[in-house]
C-alpha positions as CSV (number, residue, x, y, z in Angstrom):
1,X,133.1,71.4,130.8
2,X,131.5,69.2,128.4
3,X,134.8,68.6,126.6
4,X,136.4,68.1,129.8
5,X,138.7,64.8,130.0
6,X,136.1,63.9,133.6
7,X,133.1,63.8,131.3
8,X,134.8,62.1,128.2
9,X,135.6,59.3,130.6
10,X,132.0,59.7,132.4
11,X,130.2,59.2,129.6
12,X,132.1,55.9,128.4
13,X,130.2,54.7,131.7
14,X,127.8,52.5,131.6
15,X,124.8,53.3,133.5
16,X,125.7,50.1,135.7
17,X,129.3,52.0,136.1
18,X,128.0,55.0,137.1
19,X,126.1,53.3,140.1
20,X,129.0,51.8,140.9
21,X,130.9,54.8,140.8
22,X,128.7,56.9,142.7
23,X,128.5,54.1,145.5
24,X,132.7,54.3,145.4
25,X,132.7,58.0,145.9
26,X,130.5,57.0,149.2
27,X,133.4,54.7,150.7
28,X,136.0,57.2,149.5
29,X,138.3,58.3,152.3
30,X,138.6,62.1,150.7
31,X,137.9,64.1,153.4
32,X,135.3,66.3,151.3
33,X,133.5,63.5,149.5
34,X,130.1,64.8,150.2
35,X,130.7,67.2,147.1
36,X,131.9,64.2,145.1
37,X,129.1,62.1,145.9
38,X,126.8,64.9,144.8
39,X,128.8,65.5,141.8
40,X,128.6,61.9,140.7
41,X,125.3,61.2,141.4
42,X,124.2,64.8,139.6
43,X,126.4,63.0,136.4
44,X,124.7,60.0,136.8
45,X,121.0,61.8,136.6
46,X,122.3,62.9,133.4
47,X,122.9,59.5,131.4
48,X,122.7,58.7,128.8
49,X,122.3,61.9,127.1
50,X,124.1,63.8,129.1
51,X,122.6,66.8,127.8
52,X,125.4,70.0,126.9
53,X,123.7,72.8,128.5
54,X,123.2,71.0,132.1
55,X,127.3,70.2,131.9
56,X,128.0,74.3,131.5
57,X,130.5,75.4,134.1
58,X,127.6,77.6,135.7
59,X,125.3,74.7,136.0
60,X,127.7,72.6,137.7
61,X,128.6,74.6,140.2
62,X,124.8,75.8,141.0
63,X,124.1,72.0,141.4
64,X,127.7,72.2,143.9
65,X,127.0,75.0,145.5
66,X,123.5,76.5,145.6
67,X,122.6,79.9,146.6
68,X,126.7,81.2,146.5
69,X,128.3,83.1,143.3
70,X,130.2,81.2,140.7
71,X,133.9,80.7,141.4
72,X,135.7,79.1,138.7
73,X,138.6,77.5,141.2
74,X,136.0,76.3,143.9
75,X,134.4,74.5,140.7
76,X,137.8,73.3,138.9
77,X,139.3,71.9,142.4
78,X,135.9,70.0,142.5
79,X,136.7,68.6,138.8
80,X,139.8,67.5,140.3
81,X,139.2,65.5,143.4
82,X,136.3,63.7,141.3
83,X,138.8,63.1,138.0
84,X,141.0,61.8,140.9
85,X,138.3,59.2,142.7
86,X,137.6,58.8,138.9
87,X,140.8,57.4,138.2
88,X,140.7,55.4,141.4
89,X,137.7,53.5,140.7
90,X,138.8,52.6,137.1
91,X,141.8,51.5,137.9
92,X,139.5,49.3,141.0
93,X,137.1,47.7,138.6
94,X,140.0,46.5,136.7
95,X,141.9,44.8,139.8
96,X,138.4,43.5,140.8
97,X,138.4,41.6,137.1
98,X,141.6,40.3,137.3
99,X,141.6,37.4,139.9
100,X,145.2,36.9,139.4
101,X,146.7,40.4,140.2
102,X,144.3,40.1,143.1
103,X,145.7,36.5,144.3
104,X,149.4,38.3,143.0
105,X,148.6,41.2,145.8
106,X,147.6,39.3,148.1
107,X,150.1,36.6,148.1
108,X,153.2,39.5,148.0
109,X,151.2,41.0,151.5
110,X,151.1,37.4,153.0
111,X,154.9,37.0,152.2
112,X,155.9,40.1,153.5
113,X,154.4,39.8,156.9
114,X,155.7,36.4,157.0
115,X,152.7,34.2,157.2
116,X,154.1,30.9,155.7
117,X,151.5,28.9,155.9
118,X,149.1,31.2,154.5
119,X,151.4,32.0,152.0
120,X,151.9,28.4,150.7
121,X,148.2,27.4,150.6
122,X,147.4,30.6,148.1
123,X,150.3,29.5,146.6
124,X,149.9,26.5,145.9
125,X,146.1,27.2,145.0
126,X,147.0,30.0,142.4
127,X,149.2,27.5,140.6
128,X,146.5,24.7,140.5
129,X,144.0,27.6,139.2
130,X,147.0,28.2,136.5
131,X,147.5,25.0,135.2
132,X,143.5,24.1,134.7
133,X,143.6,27.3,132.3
134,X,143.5,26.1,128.3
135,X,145.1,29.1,127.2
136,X,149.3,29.0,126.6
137,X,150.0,32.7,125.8
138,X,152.9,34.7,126.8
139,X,150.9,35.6,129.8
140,X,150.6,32.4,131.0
141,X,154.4,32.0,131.4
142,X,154.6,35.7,132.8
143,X,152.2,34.6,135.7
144,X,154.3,31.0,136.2
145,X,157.4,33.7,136.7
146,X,155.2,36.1,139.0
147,X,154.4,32.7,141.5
148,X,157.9,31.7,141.4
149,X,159.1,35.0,142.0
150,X,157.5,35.2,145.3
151,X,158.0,31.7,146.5
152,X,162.1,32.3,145.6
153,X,161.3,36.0,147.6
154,X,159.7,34.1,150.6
155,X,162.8,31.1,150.2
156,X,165.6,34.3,150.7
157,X,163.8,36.4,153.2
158,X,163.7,33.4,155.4
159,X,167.3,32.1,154.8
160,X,165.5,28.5,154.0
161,X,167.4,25.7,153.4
162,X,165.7,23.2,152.7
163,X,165.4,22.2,148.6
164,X,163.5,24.5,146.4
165,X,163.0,24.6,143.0
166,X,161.4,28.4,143.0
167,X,164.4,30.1,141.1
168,X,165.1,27.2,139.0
169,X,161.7,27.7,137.9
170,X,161.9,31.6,138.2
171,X,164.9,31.7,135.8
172,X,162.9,29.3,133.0
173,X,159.4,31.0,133.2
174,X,161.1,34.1,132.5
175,X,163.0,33.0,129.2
176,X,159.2,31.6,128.2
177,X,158.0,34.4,128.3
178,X,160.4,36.7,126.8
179,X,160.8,34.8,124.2
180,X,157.2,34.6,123.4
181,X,156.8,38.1,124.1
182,X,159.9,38.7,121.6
183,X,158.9,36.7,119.0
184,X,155.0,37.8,118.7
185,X,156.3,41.5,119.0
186,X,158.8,41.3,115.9
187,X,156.0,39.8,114.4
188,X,154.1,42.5,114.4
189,X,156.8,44.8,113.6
190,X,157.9,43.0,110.2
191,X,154.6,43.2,109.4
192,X,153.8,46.5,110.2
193,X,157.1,48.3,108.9
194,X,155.6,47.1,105.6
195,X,152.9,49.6,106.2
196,X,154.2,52.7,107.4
197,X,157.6,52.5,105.5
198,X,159.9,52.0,108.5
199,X,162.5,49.8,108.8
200,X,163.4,48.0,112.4
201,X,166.6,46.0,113.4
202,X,165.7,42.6,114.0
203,X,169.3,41.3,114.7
204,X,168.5,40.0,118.5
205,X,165.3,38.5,117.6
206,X,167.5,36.6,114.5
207,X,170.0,35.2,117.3
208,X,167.2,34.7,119.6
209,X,165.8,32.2,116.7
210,X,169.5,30.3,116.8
211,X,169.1,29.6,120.3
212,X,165.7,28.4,120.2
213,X,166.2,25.9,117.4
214,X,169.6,24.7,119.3
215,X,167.6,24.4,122.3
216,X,164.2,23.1,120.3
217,X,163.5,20.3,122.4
218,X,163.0,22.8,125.3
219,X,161.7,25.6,123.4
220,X,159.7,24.8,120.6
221,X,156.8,22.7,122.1
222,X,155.7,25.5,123.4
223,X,152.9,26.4,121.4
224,X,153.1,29.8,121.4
225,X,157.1,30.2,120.4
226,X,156.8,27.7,117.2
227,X,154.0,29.9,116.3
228,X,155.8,33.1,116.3
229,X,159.1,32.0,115.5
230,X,157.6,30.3,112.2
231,X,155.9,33.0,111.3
232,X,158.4,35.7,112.0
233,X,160.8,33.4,109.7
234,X,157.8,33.4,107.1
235,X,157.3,37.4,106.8
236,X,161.4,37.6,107.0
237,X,162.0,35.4,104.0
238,X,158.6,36.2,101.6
239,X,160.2,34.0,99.2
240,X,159.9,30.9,101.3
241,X,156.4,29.7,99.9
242,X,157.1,26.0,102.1
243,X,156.9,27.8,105.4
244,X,153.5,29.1,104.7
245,X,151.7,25.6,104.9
246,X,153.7,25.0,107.6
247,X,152.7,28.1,109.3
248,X,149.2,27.3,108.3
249,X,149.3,23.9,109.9
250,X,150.8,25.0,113.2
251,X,148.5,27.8,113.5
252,X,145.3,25.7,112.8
253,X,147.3,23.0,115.2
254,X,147.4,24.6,118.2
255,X,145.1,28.1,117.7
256,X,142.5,26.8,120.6
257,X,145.2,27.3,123.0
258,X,145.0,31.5,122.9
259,X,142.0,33.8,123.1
260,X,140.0,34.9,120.5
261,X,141.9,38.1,120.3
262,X,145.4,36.3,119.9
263,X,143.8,34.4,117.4
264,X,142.7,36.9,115.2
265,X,146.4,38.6,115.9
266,X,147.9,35.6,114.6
267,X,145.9,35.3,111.8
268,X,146.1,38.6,110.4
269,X,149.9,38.3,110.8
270,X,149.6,35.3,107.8
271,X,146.6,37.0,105.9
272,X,149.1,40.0,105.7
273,X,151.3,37.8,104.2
274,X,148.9,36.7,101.9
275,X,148.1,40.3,100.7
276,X,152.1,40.9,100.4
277,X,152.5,38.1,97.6
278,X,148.6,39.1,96.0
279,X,150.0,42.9,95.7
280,X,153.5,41.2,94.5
281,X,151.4,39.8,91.2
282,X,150.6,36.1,92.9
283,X,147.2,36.1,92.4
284,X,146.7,31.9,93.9
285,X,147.0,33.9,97.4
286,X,143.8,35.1,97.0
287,X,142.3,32.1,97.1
288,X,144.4,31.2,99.9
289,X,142.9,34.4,101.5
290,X,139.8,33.8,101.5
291,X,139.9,30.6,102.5
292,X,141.2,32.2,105.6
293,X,138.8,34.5,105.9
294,X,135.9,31.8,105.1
295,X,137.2,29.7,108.3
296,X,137.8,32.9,110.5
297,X,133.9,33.6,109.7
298,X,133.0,30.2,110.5
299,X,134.6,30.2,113.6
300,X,133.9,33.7,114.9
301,X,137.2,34.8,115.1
302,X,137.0,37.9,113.3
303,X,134.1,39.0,115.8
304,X,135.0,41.3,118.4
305,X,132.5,41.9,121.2
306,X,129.8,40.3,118.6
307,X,130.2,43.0,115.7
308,X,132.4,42.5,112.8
309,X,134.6,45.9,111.3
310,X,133.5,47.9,108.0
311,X,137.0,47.6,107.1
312,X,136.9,43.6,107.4
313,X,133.2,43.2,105.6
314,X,134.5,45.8,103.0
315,X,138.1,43.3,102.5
316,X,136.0,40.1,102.4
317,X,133.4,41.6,99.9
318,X,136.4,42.7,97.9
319,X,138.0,39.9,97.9
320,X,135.6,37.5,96.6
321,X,134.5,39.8,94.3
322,X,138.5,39.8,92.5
323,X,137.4,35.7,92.9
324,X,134.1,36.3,90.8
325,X,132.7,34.9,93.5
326,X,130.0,36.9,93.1
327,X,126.3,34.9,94.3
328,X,128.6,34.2,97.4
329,X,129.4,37.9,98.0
330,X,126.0,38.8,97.8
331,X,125.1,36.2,100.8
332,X,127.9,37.6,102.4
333,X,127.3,40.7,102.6
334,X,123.3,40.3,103.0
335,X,124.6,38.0,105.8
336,X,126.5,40.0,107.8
337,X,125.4,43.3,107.5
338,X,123.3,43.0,111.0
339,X,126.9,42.2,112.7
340,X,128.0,45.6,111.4
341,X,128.2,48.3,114.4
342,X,125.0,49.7,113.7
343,X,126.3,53.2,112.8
344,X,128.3,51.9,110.2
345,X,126.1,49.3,108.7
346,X,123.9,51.2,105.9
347,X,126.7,52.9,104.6
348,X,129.1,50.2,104.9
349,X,126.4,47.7,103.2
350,X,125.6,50.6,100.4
351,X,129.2,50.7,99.3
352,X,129.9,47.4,99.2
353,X,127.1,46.9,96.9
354,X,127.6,49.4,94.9
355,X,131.0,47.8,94.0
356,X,129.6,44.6,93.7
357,X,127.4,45.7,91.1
358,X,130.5,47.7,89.4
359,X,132.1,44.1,89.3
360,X,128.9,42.3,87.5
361,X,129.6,45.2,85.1
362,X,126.3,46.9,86.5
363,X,127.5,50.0,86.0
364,X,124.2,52.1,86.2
365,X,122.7,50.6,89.2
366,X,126.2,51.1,90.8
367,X,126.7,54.8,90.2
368,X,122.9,55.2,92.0
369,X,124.2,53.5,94.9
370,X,127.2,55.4,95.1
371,X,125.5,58.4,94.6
372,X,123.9,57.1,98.4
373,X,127.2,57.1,99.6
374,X,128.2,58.9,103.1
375,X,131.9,60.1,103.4
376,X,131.7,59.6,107.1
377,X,135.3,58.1,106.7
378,X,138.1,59.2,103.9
379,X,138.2,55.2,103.0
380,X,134.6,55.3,101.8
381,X,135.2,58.9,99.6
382,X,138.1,57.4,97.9
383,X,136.4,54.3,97.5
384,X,133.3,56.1,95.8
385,X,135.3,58.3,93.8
386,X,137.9,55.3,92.3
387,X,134.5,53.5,91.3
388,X,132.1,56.2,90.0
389,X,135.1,57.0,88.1
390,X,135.8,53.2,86.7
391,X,132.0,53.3,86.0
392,X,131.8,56.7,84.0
393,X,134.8,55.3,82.0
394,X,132.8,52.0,81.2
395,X,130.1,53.9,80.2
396,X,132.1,56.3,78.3
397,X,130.8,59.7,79.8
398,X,132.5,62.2,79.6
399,X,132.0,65.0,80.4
400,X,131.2,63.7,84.5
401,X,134.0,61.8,83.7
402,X,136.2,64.8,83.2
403,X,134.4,66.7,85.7
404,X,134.9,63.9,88.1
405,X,138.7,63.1,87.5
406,X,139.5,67.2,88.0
407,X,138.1,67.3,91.6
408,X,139.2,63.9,92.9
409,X,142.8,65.3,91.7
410,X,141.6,68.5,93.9
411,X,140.3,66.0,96.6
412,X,143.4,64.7,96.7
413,X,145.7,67.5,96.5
414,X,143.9,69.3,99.7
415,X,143.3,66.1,101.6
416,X,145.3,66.4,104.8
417,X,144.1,63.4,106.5
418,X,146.4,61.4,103.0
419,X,149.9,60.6,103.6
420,X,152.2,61.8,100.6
421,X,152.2,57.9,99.6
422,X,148.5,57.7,99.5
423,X,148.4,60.6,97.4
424,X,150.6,59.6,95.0
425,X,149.0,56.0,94.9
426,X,144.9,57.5,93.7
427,X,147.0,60.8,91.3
428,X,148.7,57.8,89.6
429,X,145.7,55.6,89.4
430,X,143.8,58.9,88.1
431,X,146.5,60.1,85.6
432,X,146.9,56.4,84.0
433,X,142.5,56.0,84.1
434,X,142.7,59.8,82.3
435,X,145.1,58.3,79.4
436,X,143.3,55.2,78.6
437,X,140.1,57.3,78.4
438,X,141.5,59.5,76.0
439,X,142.9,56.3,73.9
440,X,139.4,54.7,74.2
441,X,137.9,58.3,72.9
442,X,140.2,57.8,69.6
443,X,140.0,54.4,69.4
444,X,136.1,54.8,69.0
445,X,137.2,57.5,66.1
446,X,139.1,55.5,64.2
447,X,141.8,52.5,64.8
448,X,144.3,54.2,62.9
449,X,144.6,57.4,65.8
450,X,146.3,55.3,68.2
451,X,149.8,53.2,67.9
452,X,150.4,50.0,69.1
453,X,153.7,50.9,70.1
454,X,152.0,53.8,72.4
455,X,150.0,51.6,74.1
456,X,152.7,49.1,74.7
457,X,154.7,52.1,76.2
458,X,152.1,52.4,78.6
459,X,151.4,48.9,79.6
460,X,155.3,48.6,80.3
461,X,155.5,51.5,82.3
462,X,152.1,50.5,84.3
463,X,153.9,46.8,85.3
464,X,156.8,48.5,86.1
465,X,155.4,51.4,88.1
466,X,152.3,49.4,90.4
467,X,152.2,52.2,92.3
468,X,148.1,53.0,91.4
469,X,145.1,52.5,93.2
470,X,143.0,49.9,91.1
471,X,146.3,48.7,89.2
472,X,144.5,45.4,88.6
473,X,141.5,47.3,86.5
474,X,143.8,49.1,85.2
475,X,145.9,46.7,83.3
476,X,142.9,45.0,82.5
477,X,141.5,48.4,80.1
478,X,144.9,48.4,79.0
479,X,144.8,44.7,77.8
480,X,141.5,45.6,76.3
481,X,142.2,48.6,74.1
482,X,145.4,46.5,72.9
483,X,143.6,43.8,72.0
484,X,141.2,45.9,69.9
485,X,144.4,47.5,67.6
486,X,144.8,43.5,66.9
C-alpha cells in the first residue's frame, strides 16, 4: 500500500489538508462514509512520517475492520471510495481558491434558471473585480470572453432585443486571447525545439504575426501580444541583434503587468536567447546575461515559493565565473545558499565552490571539495568528473588522470539516464582533454616532440566541431601549448 497512488497523494497533504480532508469525508454523501472517515482520520494520525509498516495492507484493514479476517477486495474497494472522495476534495480546494470559476459557476446557474436580475448584478460585479486586477495575461482576456459568453448566452435564450454589445465583445476577447495564447506558446516551442532537437511548423503563428502588425493599432498595445510577438520574431531570426534591445525594453516596459511566474517565463525565453549567441562564439552576451540575471535577483523573480533552483545558483555561479567575476561570485554564492531547498543546499554550495576555486586556478583545494561531492543528480557527477579532470590536467597527474578519464568514458558509456547527444558531447570533451594531455606530456620532454602543424590540425578541427563539454577550456589549453612551440 505504501506505494499506492492514495498515499502518494496523501502524503503531499499538509497536515492543515488532511484536517480538512478528514472533515470533507464527514459531509461526503457516499453512503458508506463512516469507513472513509475512519480511513482518513487513521492517515492523518500517521503524518508526517507516515511510517511504512503501519501503511501494510494487513494493518489497514485491522484498523478498517477489527476483529474479521483479511480480505484483500473488502480492503482495495475501501482504497477506492477514499482515492475517489480524494479526488473530490482536491479538485474542491482548487474551486474554493479560484473566486473566478466560482463567480463563473455561479453566474452560468443564475442564467440558466433565468434570474436576470441576479444574473446582471454578479455580472456586472465580476467585470468590475476584473478590471481592478493589474495583471494583463492571456487569462485576463480568457475571463473577459467567459463574462461575455454568458451575458450573449443569457441575450439568445431570452430572444432580447434590446442593444447589446455581449458578442461584439465575445468575438474580440476571444481573438485576445488566442493570440496571446498563440504567440507565448510558439514561444516556448522555438525555444525549446533548440533543446530536444525537434523541429515544429510555425507557418500559422508567421501569418498570425501579418495580421497583428496590419491590425497593430488594435493588437499590439496589448501588453502581452507585443511581448510575445517580439520575442517570437527575436528567437525566429537569431541574427537580428536590433530586436533584442527592443525586446529588452518592452519586457522591462510592461513586465509588472504579469505574475511572477510569467515573468520569469518571459525572461528565460530572452536569457535562452542569450545562451544561443554565447554557445554560437558571442561572448558580449554574457555580460548581457548576467545583467539579466543580476536584475532578476534583485527583483525576486527567479524565486519560486521563496527558494531559488540548484540549477539556477549553479548557472549564475558559472556565469560570472566565465566573467572573472570572481569576489562577486563568492558573495553570491555565500549569499544565496540559505534560499537553496534545503536538501539541495550543501551539495549544491560544495560544487559550486569547488569550481570556483578551479577557476582562480585553485586546483588543490578544488579537487578536496569535489572529492565532497554527492551524485544525488547525474548534473553534479558530470559536473565533478569534467572538473577533477580539468584539475588533474593542470596539475599534470597522471596517473588519476588516466585512471579518471577511462571510467568517466565507462560512466558515460553505461549511463542510461544520457541521451545519445549528451554522450557524445562529455566522450568528445574527454577524447580532445586526453590529446592535449598527451601533447602537454611531450611538450614537457622536449619542444621538438610535437609539430606545430599537429596542433593546428587540432585547433581547426576543435572550432569546427564545438560539439565538447568545456569547449571554452578547451581551446584555451590548446592556445596554450601552441603558444609555447612559439
Amino acid at each position: 500500500m505504501n506505494d499506492s497512488k492514495l498515499i502518494e497523494i496523501i502524503k503531499s497533504l499538509s497536515e492543515d489538508e488532511l484536517k480538512q480532508f478528514g472533515h470533507f469525508c464527514r459531509f461526503s454523501t457516499y453512503h458508506k462514509k463512516s469507513l472513509s472517515i475512519k480511513f482518513a482520520d487513521y492517515l492523518l494520525s500517521l503524518y508526517p512520517k507516515f511510517n511504512p509498516k503501519r501503511l501494510s495492507n494487513e494493518v489497514l484493514f485491522s484498523k478498517l475492520y477489527p476483529n474479521e479476517p483479511f480480505k484483500q477486495k473488502k480492503l482495495y474497494d475501501q482504497v477506492y471510495f477514499l482515492m475517489r472522495l480524494l479526488e473530490d476534495f482536491l479538485a474542491f480546494i482548487d474551486f474554493k481558491e479560484d473566486t473566478f470559476s466560482q463567480n463563473q459557476h455561479l453566474i452560468a446557474s443564475l442564467r440558466k434558471r433565468n434570474h436576470r436580475k441576479a444574473f446582471n448584478k454578479k455580472t456586472a460585479s465580476s467585470q468590475q473585480d476584473l478590471d481592478r486586477e493589474v495583471e494583463r495575461d492571456s487569462n485576463y482576456y480568457y475571463k473577459h470572453f467567459i463574462l461575455a459568453y454568458e451575458s450573449d448566452n443569457y441575450f439568445l435564450m431570452n430572444n432580447l432585443t434590446d442593444r447589446n454589445d455581449s458578442i461584439k465583445d465575445k468575438a474580440r476577447y476571444l481573438d485576445l486571447y488566442y493570440f496571446s495564447s498563440k504567440l507565448r506558446d510558439s514561444c516556448e516551442m522555438i525555444s525549446r525545439q533548440d533543446i530536444i532537437n525537434e523541429k515544429y511548423d510555425f507557418t500559422l503563428t508567421r501569418d498570425l504575426i501579418n495580421v497583428i502588425e496590419e491590425n497593430h493599432e488594435t493588437y499590439l498595445p496589448q501588453a502581452s501580444i507585443r511581448i510575445y510577438l517580439n520575442l517570437f520574431k527575436l528567437l525566429d531570426n537569431k541574427d537580428n541583434e536590433p530586436q533584442f534591445e527592443k525586446c529588452k525594453s518592452i519586457i522591462l516596459e510592461n513586465k509588472n503587468l504579469f505574475s511572477l511566474k510569467e515573468q520569469k517565463s518571459i525572461f528565460e525565453l530572452i536569457m535562452n536567447y542569450c545562451v544561443f549567441q554565447i554557445n554560437a562564439g558571442q561572448n558580449k552576451y554574457m555580460l548581457e546575461l548576467f545583467k539579466l540575471y543580476k536584475f532578476l535577483l534583485e527583483t525576486d523573480i527567479l524565486l519560486e515559493s521563496g527558494t531559488l533552483s540548484q540549477w539556477t545558483y549553479m548557472n549564475i555561479s558559472t556565469l560570472a565565473q566565465r566573467l572573472t567575476k570572481f569576489k562577486w561570485a563568492l558573495e553570491f554564492l555565500n549569499n544565496y545558499k540559505d534560499l537553496l531547498p534545503k536538501e539541495h543546499q550543501e551539495n549544491a554550495y560544495t560544487c559550486n565552490m569547488a569550481n570556483l576555486h578551479f577557476s582562480q586556478g585553485e586546483y588543490k583545494e578544488a579537487m578536496f571539495l569535489l572529492h565532497q561531492v554527492e551524485f544525488v543528480d547525474i548534473t553534479y557527477a558530470l559536473n565533478s568528473k569534467s572538473t577533477l579532470l580539468k584539475s588533474y590536467y593542470e596539475l599534470m597527474e597522471v596517473t588519476p588522470f588516466e585512471h579518471l578519464a577511462k571510467s568517466f568514458n565507462e560512466y558515460i558509456r553505461r549511463n542510461k539516464l544520457m541521451s545519445e547527444n549528451a554522450k557524445s558531447v562529455y566522450s568528445n570533451s574527454i577524447s580532445y582533454t586526453k590529446k592535449l594531455f598527451g601533447l602537454k606530456l611531450k611538450l614537457r620532454a622536449s619542444k621538438r616532440s610535437v609539430s606545430p602543424d599537429f596542433i593546428n590540425s587540432l585547433k581547426d578541427k576543435i572550432l569546427k566541431d564545438k560539439n565538447a563539454a568545456n569547449i571554452n577550456w578547451i581551446m584555451e589549453k590548446t592556445i596554450e601549448l601552441e603558444k609555447t612551440l612559439s
